[in-house]
C-alpha positions in Angstrom: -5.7 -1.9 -7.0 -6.8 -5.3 -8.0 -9.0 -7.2 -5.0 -6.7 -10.2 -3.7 -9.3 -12.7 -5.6 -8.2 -11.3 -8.3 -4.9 -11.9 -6.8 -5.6 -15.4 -6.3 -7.0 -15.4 -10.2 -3.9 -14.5 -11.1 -1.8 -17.2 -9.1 -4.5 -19.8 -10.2 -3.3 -18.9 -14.2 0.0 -19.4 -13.1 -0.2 -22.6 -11.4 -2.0 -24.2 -14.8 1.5 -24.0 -16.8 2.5 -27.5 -18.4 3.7 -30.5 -16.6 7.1 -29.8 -18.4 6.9 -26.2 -16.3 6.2 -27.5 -13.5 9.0 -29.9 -13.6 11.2 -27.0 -14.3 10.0 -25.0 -11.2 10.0 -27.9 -9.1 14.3 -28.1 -9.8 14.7 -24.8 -9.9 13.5 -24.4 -5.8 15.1 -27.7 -5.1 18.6 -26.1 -6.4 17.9 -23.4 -3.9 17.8 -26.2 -0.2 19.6 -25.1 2.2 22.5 -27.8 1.2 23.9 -25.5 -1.5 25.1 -23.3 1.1 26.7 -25.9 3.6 30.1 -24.8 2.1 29.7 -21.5 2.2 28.9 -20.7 -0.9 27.5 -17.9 -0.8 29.4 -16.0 1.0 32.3 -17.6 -1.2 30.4 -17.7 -4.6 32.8 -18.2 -8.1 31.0 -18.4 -11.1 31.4 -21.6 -12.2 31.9 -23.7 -8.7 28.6 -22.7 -7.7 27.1 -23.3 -11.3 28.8 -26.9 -11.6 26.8 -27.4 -7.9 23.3 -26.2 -9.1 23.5 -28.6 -11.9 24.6 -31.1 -10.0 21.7 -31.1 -7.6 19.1 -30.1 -10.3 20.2 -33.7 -11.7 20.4 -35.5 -8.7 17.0 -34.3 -7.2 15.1 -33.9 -10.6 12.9 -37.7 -9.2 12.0 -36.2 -5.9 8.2 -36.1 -5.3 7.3 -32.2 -5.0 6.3 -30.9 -1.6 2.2 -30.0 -1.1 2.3 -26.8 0.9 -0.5 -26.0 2.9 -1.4 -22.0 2.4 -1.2 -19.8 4.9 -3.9 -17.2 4.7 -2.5 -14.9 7.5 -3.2 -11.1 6.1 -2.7 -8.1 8.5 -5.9 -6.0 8.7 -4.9 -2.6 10.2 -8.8 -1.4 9.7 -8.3 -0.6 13.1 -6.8 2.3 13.4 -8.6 4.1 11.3 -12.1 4.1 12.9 -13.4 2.2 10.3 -12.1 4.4 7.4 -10.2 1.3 5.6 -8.2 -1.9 5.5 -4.8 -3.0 4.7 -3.2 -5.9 3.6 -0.1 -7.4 2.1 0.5 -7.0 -1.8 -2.2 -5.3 -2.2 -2.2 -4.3 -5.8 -1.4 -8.5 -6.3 -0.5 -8.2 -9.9 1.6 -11.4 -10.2 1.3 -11.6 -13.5 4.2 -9.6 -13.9 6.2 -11.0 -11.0 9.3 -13.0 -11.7 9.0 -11.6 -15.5 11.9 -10.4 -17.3 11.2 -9.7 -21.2 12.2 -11.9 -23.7 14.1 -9.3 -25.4 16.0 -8.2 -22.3 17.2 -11.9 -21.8 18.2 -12.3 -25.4 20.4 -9.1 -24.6 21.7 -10.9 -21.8 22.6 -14.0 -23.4 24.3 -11.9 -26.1 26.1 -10.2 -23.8 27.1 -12.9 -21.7 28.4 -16.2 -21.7 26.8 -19.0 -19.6 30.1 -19.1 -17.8 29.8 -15.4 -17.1 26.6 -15.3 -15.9 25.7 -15.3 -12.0 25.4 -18.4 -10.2 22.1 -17.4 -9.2 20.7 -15.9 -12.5 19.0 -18.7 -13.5 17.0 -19.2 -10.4 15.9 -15.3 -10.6 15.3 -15.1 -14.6 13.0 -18.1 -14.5 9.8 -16.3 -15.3 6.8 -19.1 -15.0 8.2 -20.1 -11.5 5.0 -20.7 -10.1 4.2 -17.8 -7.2 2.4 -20.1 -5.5 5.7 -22.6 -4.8 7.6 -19.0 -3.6 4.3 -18.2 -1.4 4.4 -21.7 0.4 8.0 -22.1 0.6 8.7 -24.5 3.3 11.0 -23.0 6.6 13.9 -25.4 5.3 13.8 -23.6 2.0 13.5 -20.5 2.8 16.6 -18.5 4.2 18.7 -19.8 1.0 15.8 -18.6 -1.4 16.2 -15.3 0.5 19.9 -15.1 0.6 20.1 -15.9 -3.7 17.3 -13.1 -3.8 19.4 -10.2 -1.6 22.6 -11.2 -3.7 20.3 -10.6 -6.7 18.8 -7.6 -5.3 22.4 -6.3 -5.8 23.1 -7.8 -8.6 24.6 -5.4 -11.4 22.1 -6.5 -14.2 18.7 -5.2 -14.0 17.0 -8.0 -15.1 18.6 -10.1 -12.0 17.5 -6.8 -10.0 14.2 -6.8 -11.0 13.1 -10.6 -10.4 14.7 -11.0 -6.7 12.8 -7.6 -6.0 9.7 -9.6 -7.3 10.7 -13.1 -5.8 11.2 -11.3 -2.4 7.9 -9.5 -2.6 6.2 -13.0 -2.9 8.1 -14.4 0.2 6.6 -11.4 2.4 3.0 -11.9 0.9 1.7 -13.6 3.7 3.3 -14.9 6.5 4.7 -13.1 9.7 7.4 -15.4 10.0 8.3 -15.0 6.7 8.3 -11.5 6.8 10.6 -11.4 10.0 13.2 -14.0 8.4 13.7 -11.6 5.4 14.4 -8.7 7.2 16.2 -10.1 9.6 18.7 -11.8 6.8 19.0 -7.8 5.3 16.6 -7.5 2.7 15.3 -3.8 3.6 18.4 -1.9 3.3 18.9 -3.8 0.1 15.2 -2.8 -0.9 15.3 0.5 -0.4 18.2 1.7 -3.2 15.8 0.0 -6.0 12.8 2.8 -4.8 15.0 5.0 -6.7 15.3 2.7 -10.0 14.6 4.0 -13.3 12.9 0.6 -14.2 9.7 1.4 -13.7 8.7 -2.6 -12.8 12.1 -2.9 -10.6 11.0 -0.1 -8.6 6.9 -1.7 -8.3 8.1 -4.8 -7.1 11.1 -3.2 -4.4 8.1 -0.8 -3.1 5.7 -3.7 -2.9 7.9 -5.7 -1.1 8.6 -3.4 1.3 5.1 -2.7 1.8 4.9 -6.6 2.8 7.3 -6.4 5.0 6.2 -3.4 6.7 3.0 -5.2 7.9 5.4 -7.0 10.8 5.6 -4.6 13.6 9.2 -5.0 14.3 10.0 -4.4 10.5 8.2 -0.9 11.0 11.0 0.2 12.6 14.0 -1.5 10.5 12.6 0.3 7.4 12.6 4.0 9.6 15.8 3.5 10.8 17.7 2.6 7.0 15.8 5.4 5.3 13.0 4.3 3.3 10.7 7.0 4.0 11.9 9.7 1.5 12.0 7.1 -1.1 8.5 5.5 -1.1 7.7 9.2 -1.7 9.7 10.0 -4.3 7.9 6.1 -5.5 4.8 8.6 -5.0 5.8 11.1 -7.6 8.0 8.9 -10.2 6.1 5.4 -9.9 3.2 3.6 -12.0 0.2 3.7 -10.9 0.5 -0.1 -9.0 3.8 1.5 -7.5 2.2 4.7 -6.2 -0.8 2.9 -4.7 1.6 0.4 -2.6 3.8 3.2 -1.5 1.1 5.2 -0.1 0.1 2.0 2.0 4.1 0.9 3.0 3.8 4.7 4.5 0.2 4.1 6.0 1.8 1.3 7.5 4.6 2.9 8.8 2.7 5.9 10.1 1.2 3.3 12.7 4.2 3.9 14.7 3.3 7.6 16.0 6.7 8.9 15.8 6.3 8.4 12.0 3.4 10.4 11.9 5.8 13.7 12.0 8.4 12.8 10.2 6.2 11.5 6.9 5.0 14.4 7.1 7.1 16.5 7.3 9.4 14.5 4.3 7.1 16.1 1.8 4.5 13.2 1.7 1.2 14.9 1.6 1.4 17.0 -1.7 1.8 13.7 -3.6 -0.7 12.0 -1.5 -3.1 14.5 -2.1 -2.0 14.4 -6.1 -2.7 10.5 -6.3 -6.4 11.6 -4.9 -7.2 13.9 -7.3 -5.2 11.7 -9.9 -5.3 8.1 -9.4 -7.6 5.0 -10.3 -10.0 4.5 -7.9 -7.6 2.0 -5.3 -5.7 4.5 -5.8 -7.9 7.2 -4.0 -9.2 4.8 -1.6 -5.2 4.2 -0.3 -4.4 8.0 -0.6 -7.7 8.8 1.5 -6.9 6.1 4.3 -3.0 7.4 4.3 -4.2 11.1 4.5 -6.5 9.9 7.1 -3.7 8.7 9.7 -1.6 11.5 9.0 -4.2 13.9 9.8 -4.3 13.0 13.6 -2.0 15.6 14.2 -2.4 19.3 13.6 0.9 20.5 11.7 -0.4 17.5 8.8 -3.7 19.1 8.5 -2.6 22.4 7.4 -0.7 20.5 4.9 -2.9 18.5 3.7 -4.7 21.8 3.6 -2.2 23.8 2.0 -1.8 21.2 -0.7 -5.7 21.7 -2.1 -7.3 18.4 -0.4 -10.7 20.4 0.2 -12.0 20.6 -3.2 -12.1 17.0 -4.7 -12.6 15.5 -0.8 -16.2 17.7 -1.3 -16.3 16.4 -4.9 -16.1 12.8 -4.0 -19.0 13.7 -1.3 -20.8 15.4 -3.6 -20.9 12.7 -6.7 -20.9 9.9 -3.6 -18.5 7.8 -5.0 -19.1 4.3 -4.2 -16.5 3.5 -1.4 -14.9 7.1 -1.1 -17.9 9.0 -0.1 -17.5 8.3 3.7 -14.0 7.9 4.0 -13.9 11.8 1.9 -16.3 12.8 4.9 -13.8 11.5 7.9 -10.8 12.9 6.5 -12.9 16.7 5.9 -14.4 15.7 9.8 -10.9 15.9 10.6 -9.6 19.3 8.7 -12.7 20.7 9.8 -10.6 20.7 13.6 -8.8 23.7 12.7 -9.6 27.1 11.7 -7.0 26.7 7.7 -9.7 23.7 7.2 -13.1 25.2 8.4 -12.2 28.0 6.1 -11.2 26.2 3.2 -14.6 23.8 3.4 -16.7 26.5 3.5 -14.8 28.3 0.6 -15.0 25.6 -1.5 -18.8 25.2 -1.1 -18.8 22.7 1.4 -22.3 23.7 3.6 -24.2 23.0 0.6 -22.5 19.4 -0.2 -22.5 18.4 3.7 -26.6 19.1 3.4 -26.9 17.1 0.1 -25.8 14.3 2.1 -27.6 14.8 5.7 -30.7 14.3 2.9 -29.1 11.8 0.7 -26.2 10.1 1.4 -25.6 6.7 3.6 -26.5 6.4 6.8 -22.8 6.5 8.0 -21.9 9.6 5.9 -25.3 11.5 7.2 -23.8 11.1 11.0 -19.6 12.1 9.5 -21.7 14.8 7.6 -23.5 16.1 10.6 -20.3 16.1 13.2 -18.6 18.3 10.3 -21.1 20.7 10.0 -21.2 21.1 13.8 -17.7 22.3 13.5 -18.4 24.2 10.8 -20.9 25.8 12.7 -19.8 26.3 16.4 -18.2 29.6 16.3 -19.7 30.7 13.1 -22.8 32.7 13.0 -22.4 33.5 9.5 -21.7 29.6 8.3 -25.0 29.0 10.7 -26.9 31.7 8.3 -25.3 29.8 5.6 -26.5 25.9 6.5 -30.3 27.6 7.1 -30.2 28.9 3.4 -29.3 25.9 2.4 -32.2 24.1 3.5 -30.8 21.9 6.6 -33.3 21.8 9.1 -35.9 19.8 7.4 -33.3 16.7 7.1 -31.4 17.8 10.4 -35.2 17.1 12.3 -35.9 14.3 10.5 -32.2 13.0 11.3 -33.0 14.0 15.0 -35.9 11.9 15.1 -34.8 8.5 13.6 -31.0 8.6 13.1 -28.4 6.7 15.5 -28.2 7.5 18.7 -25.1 9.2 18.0 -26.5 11.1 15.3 -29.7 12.1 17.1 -27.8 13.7 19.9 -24.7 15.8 16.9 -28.4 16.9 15.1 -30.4 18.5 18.2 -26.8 19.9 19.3 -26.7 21.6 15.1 -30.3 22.7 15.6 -29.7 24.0 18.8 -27.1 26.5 17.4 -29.5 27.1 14.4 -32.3 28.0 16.8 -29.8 30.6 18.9 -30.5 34.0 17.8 -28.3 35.4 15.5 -27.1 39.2 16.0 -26.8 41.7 13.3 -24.1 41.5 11.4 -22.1 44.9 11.1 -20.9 46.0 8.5 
């Protein structure tokens, strides 16, 4: 995923279009004020009534000095809950260059196809494709719920195109703010969302799971998105999506698994196999949201065989192993957390995980030594043979020196290990 400066790179190149653009973005919000709808138009839209009106106020409004919004740089950081494994926050793949974009071909077909008369009364608000992000971002209270209400009418619009900006233009409007984020849903954008998951655009169906994702982020809309169905299709967004797509549905479900009741039913929807796909598979954001997803999921027992089942073990120890920078130690909490149950101990150890865990006790961060350490204790407590195992592979030399000068946490999980490693061990029959 790109870092939100980059994000903010992005939105900086936007802004710098010509003054004749701006002009042109500036009308186009203004045709969107709340006045357009104080006849009802909306609800009561004819083609060329409503177009006649937009023109109207595009010409009579076209002098008014643009508003200066001030940004608001609320982001939800849900770091939390995962004992410092990772962070969330809104948009976070933040590729707006290809927000509010509709191809130049696709709009020649359009115009080919239809008439001006024919078209939408809304279409030219959602085809305009250098409407600066950061006017959507900053859209003042007044503004929004009209820019909202053209957006869901667009979301089920019949044209793609039309489909495909409002799905962009809304995931904008949820970037940042809570209260934006609370209006949207509340005026019916999820249940609207959630059809486009399944789109066979692959850009339509990035921008409807990115938007969700942004509107997950407010607790309330946690529960809206549970309750009209969106969990089984930001998985299927998993398996069929691009790469920006699959990344931002892995954290709209790592934000809904915050609500425990979740936890189960993500689960048990068929969400790990592609989880664990995009880890072995995906760029690196990619592996760092699948990790942090797997992560939550894994706090209850039925996930972690799973997550087992579906061949996690091997490039978890492979990340450890190469110590990748930034999935290292979160590869090390999530195998901490297989290692809680017998499928996982066994499928550690099978995959040559003693060996990997005591490359980085003598290597690896100070952080992963301590994760490393509390999974070879599990590894270890019951075992005699895995203990026979971790002494072959050299561990006592770094598990004293770890004893002496780690954490104090760390200290006390390494004179627990060598404790078991100093036990006698009974023959082994055969």
């Amino acid at each position: 995923m790109v870092s939100r400066e980059q994000d903010r790179s992005s939105e900086s190149q936007l802004s710098s279009t010509s003054s004749s653009s701006k002009t042109q973005q500036a009308r186009s919000m203004r045709t969107i004020r709340s006045h357009v709808f104080e006849t009802n138009l909306v609800s009561n839209l004819t083609e060329s009534a409503l177009d006649a009106k937009l023109t109207e106020l595009a010409k009579t409004t076209a002098e008014k000095a643009s508003k200066s919004f001030a940004v608001d740089t609320d982001s939800l950081e849900i770091s939390q809950a995962f004992s410092e494994v990772s962070a969330c926050s809104s948009d976070i793949s933040g590729e707006l260059e290809r927000l509010a974009c509709i191809s130049s071909c696709e709009e020649a077909k359009i115009s080919q196809n239809e008439s001006d008369l024919d078209l939408e009364p809304w279409l030219g608000f959602l085809q305009t494709e250098n409407l600066n992000s950061e006017i959507l971002d900053n859209i003042s209270p007044e503004d929004l719920q009209p820019a909202v209400m053209i957006c869901i009418k667009g979301v089920k619009s019949p044209s793609l195109a039309v489909k495909r900006s409002a799905a962009a233009k809304l995931r904008i409007l949820a970037k940042n703010r809570t209260e934006n984020r609370m209006l949207i849903a509340e005026s019916g954008a999820i249940p609207a969302l959630i059809p486009l998951l399944r789109s066979s655009d692959p850009w339509t169906q990035e921008n409807a799971a990115t938007a969700l994702l942004n509107l997950s982020l407010h607790e309330e809309n946690k529960l809206l998105c549970t309750r009209d169905g969106a969990i089984k299709p930001l998985i299927y967004v998993l398996r069929t999506g691009t790469e920006v797509a699959k990344q931002n549905a892995a954290c709209a479900l790592l934000s809904l698994s915050l609500v425990e009741e979740n936890i189960i039913s993500i689960g048990a929807s068929g969400a790990i196999a592609p989880l664990v796909s995009l880890l072995m598979n995906g760029t690196n954001r990619g592996m760092k949201d699948s990790l942090t997803t797997l992560y939550k999921l894994c706090s209850i027992e039925v996930n972690k065989v799973r997550v087992v089942n579906a061949g996690a073990a091997r490039p978890l120890l492979e990340f450890v192993s190469e110590q990748r920078s930034g999935l290292a130690e979160k590869a090390m909490v999530v195998l901490s957390s297989l290692a809680g149950i017998e499928e996982g101990r066994r499928a550690i150890v099978e995959e040559g995980g003693i060996a990997v865990l005591v490359e980085a006790i003598e290597d690896g961060s100070m952080k992963g030594k301590e994760f490393a350490v509390s999974t070879l204790l599990q590894l270890c407590s019951d075992s005699v043979r895995n203990r026979g195992c971790l002494v072959r592979e050299g561990a006592i030399p770094p598990l004293v020196a770890m004893s002496q000068s780690g954490s104090a946490r760390a200290k006390r999980k390494a004179e627990i290990l060598l404790g078991y490693l100093r036990e006698p061990r009974p023959e082994v029959s055969a």
